[in-house]
VEXDREN-2710 file (C-alpha; in Angstrom, 1 decimal):
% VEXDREN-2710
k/r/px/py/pz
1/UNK/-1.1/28.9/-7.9
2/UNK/-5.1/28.5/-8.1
3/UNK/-4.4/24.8/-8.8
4/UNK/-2.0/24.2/-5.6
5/UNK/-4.5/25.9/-3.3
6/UNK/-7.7/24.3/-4.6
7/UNK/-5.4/20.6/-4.6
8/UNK/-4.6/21.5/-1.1
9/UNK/-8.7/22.2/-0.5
10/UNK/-9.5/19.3/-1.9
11/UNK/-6.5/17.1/-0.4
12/UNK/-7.7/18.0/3.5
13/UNK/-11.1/17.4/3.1
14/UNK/-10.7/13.9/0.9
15/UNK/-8.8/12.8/3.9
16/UNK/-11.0/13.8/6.7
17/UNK/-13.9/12.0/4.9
18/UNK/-11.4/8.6/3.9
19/UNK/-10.2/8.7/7.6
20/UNK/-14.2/8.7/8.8
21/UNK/-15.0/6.3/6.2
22/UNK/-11.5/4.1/7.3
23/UNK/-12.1/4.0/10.8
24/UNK/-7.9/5.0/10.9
25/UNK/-5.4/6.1/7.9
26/UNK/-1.9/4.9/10.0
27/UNK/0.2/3.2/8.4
28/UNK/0.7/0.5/11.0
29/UNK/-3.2/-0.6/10.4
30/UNK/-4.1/-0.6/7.2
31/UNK/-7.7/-1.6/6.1
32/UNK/-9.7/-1.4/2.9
33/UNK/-10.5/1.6/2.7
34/UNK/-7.2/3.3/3.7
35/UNK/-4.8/1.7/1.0
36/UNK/-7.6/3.0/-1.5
37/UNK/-6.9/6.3/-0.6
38/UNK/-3.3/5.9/0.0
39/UNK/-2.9/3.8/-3.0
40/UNK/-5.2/4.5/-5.6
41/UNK/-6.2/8.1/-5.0
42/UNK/-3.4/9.9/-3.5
43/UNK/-0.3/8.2/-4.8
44/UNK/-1.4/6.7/-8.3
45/UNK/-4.2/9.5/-8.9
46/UNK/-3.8/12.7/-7.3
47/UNK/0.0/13.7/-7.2
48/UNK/0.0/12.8/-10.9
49/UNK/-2.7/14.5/-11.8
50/UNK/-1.6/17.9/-9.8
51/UNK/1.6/17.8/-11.6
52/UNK/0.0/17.5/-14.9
53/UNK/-2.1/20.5/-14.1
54/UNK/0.7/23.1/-13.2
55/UNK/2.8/21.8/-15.9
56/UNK/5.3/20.2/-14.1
57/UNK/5.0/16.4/-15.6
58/UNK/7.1/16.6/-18.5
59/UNK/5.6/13.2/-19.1
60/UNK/5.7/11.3/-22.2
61/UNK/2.1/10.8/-22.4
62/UNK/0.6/14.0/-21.7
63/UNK/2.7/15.1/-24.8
64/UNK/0.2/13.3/-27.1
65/UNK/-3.0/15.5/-25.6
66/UNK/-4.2/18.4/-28.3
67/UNK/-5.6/21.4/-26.9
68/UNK/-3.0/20.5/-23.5
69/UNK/-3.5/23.1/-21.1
70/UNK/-7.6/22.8/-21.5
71/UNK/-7.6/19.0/-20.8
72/UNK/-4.8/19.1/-18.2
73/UNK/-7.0/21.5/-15.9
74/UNK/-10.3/19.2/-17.3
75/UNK/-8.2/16.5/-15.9
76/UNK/-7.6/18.0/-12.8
77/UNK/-10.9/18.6/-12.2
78/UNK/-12.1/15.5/-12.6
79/UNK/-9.6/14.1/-10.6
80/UNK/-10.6/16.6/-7.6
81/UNK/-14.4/15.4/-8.0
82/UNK/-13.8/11.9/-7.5
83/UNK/-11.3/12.6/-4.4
84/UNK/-14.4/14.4/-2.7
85/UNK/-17.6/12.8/-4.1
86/UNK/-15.9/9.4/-3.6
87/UNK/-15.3/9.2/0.1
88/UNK/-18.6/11.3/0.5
89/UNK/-20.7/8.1/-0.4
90/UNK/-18.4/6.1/1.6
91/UNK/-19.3/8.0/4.8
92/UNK/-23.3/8.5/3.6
93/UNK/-22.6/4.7/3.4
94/UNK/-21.5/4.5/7.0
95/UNK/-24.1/6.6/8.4
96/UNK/-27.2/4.6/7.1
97/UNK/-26.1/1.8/8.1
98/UNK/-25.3/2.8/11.9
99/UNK/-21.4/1.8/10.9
100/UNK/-18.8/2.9/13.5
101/UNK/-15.7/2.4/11.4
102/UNK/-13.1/3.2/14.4
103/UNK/-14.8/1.0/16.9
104/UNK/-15.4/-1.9/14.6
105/UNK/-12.2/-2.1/12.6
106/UNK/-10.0/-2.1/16.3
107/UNK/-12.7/-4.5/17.1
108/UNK/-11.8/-6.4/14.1
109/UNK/-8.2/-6.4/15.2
110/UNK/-8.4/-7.4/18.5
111/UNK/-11.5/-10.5/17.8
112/UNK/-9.4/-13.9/17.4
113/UNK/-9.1/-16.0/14.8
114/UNK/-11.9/-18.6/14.7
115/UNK/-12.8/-21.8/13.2
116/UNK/-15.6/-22.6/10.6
117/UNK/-18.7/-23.2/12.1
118/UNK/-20.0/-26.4/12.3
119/UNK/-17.4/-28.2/10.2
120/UNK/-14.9/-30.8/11.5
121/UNK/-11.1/-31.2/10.8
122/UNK/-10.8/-33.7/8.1
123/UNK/-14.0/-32.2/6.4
124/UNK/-12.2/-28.8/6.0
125/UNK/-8.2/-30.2/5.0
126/UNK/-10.0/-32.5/2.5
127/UNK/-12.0/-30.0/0.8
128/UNK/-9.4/-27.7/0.3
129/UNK/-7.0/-29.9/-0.6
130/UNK/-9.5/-30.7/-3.7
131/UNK/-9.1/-27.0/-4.3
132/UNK/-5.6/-26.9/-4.4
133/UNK/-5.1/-29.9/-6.8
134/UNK/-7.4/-28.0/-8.8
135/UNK/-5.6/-24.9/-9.0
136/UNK/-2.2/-26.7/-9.4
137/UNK/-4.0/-28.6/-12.1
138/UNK/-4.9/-24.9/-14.0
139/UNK/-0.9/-23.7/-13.3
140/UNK/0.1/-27.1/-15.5
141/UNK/-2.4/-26.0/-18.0
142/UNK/-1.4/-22.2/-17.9
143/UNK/2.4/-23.6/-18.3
144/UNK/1.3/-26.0/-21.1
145/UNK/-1.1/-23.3/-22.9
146/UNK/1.7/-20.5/-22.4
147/UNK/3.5/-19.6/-25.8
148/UNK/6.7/-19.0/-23.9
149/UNK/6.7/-18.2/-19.9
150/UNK/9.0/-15.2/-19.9
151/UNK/10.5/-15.7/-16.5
152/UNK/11.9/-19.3/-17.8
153/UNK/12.8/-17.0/-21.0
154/UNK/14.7/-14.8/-18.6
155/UNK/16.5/-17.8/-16.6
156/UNK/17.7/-19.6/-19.4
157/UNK/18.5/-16.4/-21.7
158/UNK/17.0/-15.4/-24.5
159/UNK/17.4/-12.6/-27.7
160/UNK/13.6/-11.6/-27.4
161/UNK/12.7/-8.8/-25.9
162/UNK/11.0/-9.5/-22.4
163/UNK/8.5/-7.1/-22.8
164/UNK/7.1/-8.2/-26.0
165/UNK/7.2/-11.8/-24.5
166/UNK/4.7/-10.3/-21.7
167/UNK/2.5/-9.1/-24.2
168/UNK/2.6/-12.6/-25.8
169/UNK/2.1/-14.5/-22.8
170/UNK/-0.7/-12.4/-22.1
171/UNK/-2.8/-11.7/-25.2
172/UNK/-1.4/-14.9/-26.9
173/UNK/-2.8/-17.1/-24.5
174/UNK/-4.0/-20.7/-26.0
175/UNK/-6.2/-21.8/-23.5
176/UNK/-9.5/-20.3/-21.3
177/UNK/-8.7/-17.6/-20.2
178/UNK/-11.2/-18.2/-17.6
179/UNK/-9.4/-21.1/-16.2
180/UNK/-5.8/-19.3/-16.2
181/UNK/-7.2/-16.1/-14.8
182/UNK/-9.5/-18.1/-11.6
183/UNK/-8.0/-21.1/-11.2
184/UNK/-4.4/-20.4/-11.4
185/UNK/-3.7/-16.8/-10.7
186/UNK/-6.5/-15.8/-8.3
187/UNK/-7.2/-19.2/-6.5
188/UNK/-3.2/-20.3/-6.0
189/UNK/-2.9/-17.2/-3.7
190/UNK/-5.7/-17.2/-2.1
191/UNK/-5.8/-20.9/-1.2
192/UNK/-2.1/-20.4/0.1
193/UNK/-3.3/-17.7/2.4
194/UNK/-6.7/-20.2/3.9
195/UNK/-3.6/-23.1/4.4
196/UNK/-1.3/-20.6/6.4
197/UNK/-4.4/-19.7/8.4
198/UNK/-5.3/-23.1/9.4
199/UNK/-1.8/-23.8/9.9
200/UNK/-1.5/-21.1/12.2
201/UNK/-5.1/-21.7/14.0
202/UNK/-4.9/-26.0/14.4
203/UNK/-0.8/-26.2/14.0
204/UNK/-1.3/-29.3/12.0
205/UNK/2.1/-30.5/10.1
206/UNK/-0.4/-31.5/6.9
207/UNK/-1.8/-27.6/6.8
208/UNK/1.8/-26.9/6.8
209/UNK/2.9/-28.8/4.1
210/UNK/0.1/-27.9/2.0
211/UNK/0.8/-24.1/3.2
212/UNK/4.3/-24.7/1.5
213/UNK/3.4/-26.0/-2.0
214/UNK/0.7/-23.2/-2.3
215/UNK/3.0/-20.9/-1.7
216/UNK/5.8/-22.3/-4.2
217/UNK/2.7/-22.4/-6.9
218/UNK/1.9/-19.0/-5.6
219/UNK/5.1/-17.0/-6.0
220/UNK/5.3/-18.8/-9.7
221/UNK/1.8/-17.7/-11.2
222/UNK/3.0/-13.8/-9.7
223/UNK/5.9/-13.6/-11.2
224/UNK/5.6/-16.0/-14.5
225/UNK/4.7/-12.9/-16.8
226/UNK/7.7/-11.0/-15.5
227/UNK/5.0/-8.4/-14.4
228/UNK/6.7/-6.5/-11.4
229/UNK/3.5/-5.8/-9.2
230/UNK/1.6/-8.8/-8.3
231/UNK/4.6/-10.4/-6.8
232/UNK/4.7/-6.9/-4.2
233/UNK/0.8/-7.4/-3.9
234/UNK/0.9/-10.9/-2.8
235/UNK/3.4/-9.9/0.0
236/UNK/1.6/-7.5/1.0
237/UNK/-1.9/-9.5/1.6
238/UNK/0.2/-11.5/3.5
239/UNK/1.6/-8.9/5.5
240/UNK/-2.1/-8.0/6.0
241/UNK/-2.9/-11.9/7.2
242/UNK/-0.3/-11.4/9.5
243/UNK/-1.6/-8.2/11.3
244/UNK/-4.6/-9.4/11.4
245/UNK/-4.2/-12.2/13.7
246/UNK/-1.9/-10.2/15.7
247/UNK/1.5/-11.7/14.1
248/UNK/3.1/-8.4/13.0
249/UNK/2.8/-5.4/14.4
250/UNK/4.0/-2.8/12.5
251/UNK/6.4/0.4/13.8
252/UNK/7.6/3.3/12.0
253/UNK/10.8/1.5/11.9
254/UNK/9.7/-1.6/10.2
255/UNK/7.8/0.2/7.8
256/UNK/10.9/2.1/6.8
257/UNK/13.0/-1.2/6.6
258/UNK/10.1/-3.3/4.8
259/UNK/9.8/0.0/2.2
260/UNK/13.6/0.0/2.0
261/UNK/13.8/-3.4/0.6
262/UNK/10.8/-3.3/-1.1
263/UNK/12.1/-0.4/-3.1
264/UNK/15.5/-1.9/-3.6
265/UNK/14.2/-4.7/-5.3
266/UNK/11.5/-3.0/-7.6
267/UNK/14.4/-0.9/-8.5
268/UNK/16.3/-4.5/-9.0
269/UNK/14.1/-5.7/-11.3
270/UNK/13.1/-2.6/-13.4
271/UNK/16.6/-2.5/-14.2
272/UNK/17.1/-6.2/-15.0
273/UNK/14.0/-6.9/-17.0
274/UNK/14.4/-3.6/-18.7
275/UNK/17.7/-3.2/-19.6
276/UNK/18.0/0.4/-17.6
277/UNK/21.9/1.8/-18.4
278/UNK/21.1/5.6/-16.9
279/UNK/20.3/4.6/-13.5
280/UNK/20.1/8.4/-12.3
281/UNK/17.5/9.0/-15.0
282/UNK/15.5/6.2/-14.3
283/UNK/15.2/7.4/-11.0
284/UNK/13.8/10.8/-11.5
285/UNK/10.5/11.6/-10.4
286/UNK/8.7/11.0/-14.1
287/UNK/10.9/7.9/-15.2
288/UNK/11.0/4.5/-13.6
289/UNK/9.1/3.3/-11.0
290/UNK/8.3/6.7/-9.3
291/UNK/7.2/8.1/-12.7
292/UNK/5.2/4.7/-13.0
293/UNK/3.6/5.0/-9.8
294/UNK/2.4/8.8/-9.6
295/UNK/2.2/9.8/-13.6
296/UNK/1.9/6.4/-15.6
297/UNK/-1.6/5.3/-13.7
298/UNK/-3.3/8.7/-13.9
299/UNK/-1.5/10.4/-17.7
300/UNK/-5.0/7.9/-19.5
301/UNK/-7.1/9.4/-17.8
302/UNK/-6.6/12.6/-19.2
303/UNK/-5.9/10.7/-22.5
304/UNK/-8.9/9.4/-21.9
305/UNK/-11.1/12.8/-22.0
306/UNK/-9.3/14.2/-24.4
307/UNK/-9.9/11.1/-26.7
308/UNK/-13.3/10.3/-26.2
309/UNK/-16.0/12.6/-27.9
310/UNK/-13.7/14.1/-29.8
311/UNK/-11.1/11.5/-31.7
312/UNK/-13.2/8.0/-31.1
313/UNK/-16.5/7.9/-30.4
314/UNK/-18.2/7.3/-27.0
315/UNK/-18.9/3.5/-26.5
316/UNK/-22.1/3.8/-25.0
317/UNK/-21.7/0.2/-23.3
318/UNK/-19.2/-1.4/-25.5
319/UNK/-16.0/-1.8/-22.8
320/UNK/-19.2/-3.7/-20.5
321/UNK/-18.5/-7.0/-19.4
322/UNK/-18.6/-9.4/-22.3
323/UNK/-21.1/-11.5/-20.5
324/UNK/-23.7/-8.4/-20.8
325/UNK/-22.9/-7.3/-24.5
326/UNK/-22.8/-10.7/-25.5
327/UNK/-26.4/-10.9/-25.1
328/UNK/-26.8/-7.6/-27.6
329/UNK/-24.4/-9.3/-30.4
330/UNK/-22.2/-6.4/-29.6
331/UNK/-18.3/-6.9/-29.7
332/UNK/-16.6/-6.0/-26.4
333/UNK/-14.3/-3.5/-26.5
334/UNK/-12.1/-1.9/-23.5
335/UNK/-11.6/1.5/-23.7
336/UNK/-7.5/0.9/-21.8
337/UNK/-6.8/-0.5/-25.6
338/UNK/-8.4/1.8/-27.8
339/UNK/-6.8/4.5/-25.9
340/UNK/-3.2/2.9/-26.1
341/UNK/-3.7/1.8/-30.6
342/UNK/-4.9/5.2/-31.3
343/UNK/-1.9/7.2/-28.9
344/UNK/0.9/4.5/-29.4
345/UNK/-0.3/2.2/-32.5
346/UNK/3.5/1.5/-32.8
347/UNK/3.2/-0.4/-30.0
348/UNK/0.7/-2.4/-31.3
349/UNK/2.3/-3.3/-33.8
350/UNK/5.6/-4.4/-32.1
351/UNK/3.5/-6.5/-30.4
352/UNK/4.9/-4.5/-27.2
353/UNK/2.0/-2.7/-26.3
354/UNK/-1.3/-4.0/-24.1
355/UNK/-3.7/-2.0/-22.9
356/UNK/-3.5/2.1/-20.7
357/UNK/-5.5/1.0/-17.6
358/UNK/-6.2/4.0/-15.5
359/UNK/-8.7/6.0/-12.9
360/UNK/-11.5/3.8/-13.2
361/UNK/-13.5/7.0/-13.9
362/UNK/-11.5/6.9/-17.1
363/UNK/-13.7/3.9/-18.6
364/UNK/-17.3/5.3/-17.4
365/UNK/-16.4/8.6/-19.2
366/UNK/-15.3/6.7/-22.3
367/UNK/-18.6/4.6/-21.9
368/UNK/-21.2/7.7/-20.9
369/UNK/-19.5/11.0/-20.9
370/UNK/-19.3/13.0/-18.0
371/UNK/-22.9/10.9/-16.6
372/UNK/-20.3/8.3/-16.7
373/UNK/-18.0/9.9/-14.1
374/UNK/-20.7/11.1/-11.6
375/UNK/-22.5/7.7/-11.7
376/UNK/-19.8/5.6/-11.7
377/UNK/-18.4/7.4/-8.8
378/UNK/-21.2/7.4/-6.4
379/UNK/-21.4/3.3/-7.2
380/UNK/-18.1/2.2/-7.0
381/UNK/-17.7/4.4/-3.5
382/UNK/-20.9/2.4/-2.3
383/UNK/-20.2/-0.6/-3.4
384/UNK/-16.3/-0.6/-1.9
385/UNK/-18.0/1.0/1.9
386/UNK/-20.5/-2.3/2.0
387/UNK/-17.5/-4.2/1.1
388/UNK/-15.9/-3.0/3.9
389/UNK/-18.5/-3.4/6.5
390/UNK/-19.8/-6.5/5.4
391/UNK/-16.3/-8.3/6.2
392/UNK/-15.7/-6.2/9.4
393/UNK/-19.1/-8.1/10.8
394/UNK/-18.5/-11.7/9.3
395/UNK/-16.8/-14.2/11.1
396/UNK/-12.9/-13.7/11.6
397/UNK/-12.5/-17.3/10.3
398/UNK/-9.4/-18.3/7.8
399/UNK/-11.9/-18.2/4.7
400/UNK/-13.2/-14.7/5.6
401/UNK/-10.4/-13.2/6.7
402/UNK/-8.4/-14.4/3.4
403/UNK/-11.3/-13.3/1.1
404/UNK/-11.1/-9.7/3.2
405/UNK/-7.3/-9.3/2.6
406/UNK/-7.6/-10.4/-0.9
407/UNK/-10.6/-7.6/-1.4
408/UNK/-8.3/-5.2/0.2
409/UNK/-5.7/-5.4/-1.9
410/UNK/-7.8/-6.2/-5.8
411/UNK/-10.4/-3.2/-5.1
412/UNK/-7.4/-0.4/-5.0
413/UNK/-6.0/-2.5/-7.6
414/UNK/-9.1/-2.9/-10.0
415/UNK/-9.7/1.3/-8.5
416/UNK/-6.9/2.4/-11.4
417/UNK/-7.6/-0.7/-13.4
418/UNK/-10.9/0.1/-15.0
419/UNK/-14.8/0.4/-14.2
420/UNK/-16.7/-2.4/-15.7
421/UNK/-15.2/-4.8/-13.6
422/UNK/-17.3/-3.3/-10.5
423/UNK/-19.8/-4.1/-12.6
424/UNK/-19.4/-7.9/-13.2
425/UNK/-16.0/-9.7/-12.7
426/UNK/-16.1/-13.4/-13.3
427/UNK/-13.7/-14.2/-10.7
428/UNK/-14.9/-12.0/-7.7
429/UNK/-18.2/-13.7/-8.3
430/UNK/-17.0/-16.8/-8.5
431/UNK/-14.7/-16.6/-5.5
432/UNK/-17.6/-15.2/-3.8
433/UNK/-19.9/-18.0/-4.7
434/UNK/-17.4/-20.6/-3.9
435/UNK/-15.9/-19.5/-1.0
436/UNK/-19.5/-18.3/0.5
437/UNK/-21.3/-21.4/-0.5
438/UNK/-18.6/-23.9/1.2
439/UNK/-19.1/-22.0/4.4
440/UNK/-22.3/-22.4/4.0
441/UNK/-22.6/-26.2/3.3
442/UNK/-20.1/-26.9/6.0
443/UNK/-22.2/-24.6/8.6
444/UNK/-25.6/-26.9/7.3
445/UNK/-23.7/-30.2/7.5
446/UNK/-22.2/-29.0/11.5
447/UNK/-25.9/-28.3/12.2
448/UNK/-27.2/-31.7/10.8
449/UNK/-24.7/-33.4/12.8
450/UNK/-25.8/-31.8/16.0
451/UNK/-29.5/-32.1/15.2
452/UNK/-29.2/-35.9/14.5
453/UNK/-26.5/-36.6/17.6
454/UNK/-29.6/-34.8/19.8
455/UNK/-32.2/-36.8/18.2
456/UNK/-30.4/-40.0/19.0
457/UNK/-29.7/-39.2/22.7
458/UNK/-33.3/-38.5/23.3
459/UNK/-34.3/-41.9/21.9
460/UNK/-31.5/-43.8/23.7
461/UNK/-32.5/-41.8/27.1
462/UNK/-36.5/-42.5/26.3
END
């Protein structure tokens, strides 16, 4: 019972420091930093990974480990330092830079939404309606590019298995990647998010319409690969858009009824796409979705450990962005796949097997050992705090507030997808750039405007 009290240890002060850190953990006002802890630490992470130390998983991957019972308390243990050293730099974070999370988040909440400074109507509709041609321009080419798009596979019937036509949609892509990833998947949704908000802040019918075919494109490009998350993702950044401009308020009620449904119709389409017979067994706490939410996100990690150093070799850089070992000649290489062909190479094979994303401390060890985990902590828990706080103090306008509620859902996300995308990610960058340097073009062009309309009434009054 060593294990349950030093969880419990761990689990009271992680929270304390996330709750500091947050500004608030409810569940009616969730932020940044609260679905990372709710989300990516103590449902995908933590749960999982207490089970797995007291024995109690009975889990299909931590059957593959050699020497078990060392790496399931190893695993454990890492798990335990990354729930306290994490939230610790978040709140060192806070403190140096004079951040009052409670204050500033209900702030946040109560500040209206606003428009972008210094640009006009038509200025704003027009370039963003260049944006959304383009990204419905990269859908066409994703659809064109796209061996077969599994959920037309699954509407008109087919013989293949679905999951191995994920795995072909996915790895057997024809086109850039690049353009698929950014332009169709990322930009779709977050475009039809900027849309609602102007429709909501100007109530013009052409914000509207475009509102409505960005959010047609975006269900499509969440739910094209028959992958079951992004689709519950994309509702929930809305749900977020909606809070934040004071649309929805959430109760304990609604959250029961919203987690009801939500629930139903993960369970819905688990047993669709995958064929599920024994409903009761799918539904037990290591099967399913609950076994996929608690066990499957955390089991690579201690794969991971146990692997690394002892059956592969540590990578030493190799799973770095491509962009940086490209300029070594060295061939990119993600740890998530190495992991999965040397644990289930039948999978491979089958074609139905992808990659074991996990912890993102998971990658850093595989990279650097156990430097890896300590260093790669203390970043990514600094780099997610400034996230935080630089959004709370920008503008509440509908390109800032969309890029905040898109951050807020990907950085949990990316948390038990990997590490060297906190690194360098292509499309956070670019969204970044492009999003940042649009405001910042229309805020020079509002202030030439004003500069030249001054200059001409002092010349007409003179």
């Amino acid at each position: 019972m060593l294990d349950v009290l030093i969880g419990l240890i761990v689990l009271v002060a992680s929270t304390l420091m996330f709750r500091y850190a947050a500004g608030t953990l409810s569940w009616t006002a969730p932020n940044l930093v609260s679905i990372v802890y709710y989300y990516s630490f103590l449902l995908s992470s933590f749960i999982g990974a207490l089970l797995i130390a007291l024995g109690m998983d009975d889990y299909y991957m931590i059957r593959k480990l050699f020497r078990p019972e060392e790496y399931r308390q190893i695993g454990f243990a890492v798990v335990c330092f990354v729930m306290i050293v994490f939230p610790l730099s978040m709140v060192v974070v806070s403190r140096l830079c004079g951040f009052e999370a409670r204050q500033e988040f209900r702030a946040y909440l109560q500040k209206p939404l606003s428009p972008l400074a210094g640009a006009t109507g038509s200025q704003v509709f027009y370039a963003f309606l260049a944006l959304s041609l383009l990204s419905f321009a990269a859908i066409a080419y994703m659809i064109w590019k796209t061996p077969t798009i599994p959920v037309f596979a699954l509407l008109t019937g087919t013989d293949e298995s679905l999951a191995a036509l994920r795995i072909e949609a996915s790895r057997h892509f024809a086109g850039n990647v690049l353009v698929r990833n950014i332009f169709a998947i990322t930009l779709t949704p977050l475009l039809s998010f900027i849309a609602y908000l102007f429709a909501e802040l100007t109530h013009e019918w052409r914000w509207k319409l475009l509102f409505i075919c960005l959010f047609v494109g975006a269900v499509f490009v969440n739910v094209y690969d028959l992958a079951k998350s992004p689709i519950f993702f994309y509702v929930m950044m809305f749900l977020l858009i909606r809070i934040y401009i004071g649309k929805t308020r959430l109760s304990a009620a609604k959250l029961a009824l919203y987690g009801g449904v939500g629930a139903a119709v993960l369970v819905g389409m688990y047993i669709v796409i995958q064929g599920v017979q024994d409903v009761a067994t799918f539904l037990s706490y290591n099967k399913g979705p609950i076994g996929r939410m608690i066990l499957a996100q955390i089991a690579p990690t201690f794969l991971h450990l146990n692997l690394f150093g002892e059956a592969l070799p540590f990578l030493y850089g190799k799973s770095l962005p491509s962009i940086l070992t490209g300029l070594f000649d060295v061939e990119n290489v993600r740890s998530a796949r190495l992991v999965m062909a040397h644990v289930f190479p039948e999978r491979i094979e089958d074609g139905t097997g992808g990659v074991l994303n996990t912890l993102f401390v998971a990658e850093a060890y595989a990279n650097f050992g156990y430097v890896g985990i300590v260093i790669g902590t203390l970043y990514v828990g600094v780099v997610t705090q400034l996230l935080y706080i630089g959004f709370l103090r920008l503008p509440k306008n509908p390109l800032f507030l969309s890029l905040f509620v898109y951050f807020s859902i990907n950085i949990p996300r990316t948390l038990v997808g990997g590490f060297t995308d906190f690194l360098f990610n292509p499309t956070w960058v670019l969204l970044v750039a492009l999003f940042g340097g649009m405001a910042l073009w229309l805020r020079v062009q509002g202030d030439l405007r004003a500069w030249f309309a001054t200059k001409r009434r002092i010349t007409d009054e003179g």
